[in-house]
C-alpha positions in Angstrom: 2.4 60.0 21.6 3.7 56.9 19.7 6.3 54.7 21.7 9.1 52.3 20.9 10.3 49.2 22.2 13.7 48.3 20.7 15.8 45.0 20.7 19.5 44.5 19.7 19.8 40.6 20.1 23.3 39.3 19.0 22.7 35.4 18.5 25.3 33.0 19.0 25.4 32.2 15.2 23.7 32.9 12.0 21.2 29.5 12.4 20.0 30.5 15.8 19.2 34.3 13.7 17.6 32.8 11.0 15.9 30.3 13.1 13.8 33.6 14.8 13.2 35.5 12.3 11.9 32.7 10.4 9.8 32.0 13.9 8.6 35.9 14.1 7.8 35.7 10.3 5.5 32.5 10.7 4.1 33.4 14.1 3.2 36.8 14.0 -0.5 36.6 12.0 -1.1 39.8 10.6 -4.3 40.3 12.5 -2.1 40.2 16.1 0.7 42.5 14.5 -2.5 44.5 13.5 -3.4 44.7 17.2 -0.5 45.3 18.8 2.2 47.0 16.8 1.4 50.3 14.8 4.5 49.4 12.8 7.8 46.9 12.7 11.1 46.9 11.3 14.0 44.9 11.3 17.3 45.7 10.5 20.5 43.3 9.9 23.7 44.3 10.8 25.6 41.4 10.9 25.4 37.3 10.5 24.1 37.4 14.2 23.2 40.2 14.7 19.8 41.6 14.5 17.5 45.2 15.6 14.1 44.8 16.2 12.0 47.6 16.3 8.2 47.8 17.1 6.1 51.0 17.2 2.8 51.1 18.9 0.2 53.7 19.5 0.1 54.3 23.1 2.5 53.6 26.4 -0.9 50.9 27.3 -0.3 49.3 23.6 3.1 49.2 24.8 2.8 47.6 27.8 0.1 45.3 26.6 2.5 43.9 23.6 5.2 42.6 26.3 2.5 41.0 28.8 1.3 39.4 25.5 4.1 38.1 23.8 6.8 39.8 24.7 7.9 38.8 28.2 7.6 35.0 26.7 9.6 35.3 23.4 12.3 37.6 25.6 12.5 34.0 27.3 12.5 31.9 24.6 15.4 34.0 23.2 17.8 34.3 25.8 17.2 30.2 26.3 19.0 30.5 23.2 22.0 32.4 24.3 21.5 35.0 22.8 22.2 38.7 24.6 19.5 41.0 24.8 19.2 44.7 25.2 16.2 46.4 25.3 15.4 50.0 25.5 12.0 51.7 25.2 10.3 54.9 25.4 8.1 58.0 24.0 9.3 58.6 20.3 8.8 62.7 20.2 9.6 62.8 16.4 8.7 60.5 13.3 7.9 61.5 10.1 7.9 59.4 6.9 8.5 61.0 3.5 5.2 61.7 2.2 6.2 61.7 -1.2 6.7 57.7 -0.7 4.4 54.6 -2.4 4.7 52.5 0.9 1.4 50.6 -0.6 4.0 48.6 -2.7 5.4 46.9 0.0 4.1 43.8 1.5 2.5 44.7 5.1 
């Protein structure tokens, strides 16, 4: 069963946005994304607003990921000001379009 961790942050302005995802970008080596996340997307939705979504293979990869980075970047975050919501779970469906090139993009 894959599982999902999702957070909708709204910043207090576009610098303190930019600011993490330029931090996540720069501090997330490829071999730890590697070892914790099966897969991770972000999606803008506004200036301040941001959706980050991580994938991981198991509920323990899952749990692992927050007492590894999570828990500390949550705090980092809200020292911020930023609101957080988090939800998580079991994903029971996802499918990707098989007919897709995803070699082409940069991972």
């Amino acid at each position: 069963m894959i599982y999902c961790r999702i957070f909708k942050i709204t910043f207090p302005n576009e610098f303190s946005k930019e600011s993490f995802d330029s931090y996540i970008l720069t501090n997330h080596t490829k071999v730890l994304e590697k070892k914790l996340f099966l897969m991770r997307i972000t999606v803008t939705t506004s200036q301040n607003v941001g959706f980050y979504l991580n994938f991981f293979d198991s509920k323990n990869d899952l749990d692992n990921a927050w007492k590894e980075k999570g828990e500390a970047l949550f705090s980092k975050v809200k020292s911020l000001g930023a609101k957080i919501e988090k939800y998580e779970g079991d994903v029971p469906f996802l499918a990707l379009n098989p007919t897709k090139d995803f070699n082409k993009f940069n991972m």
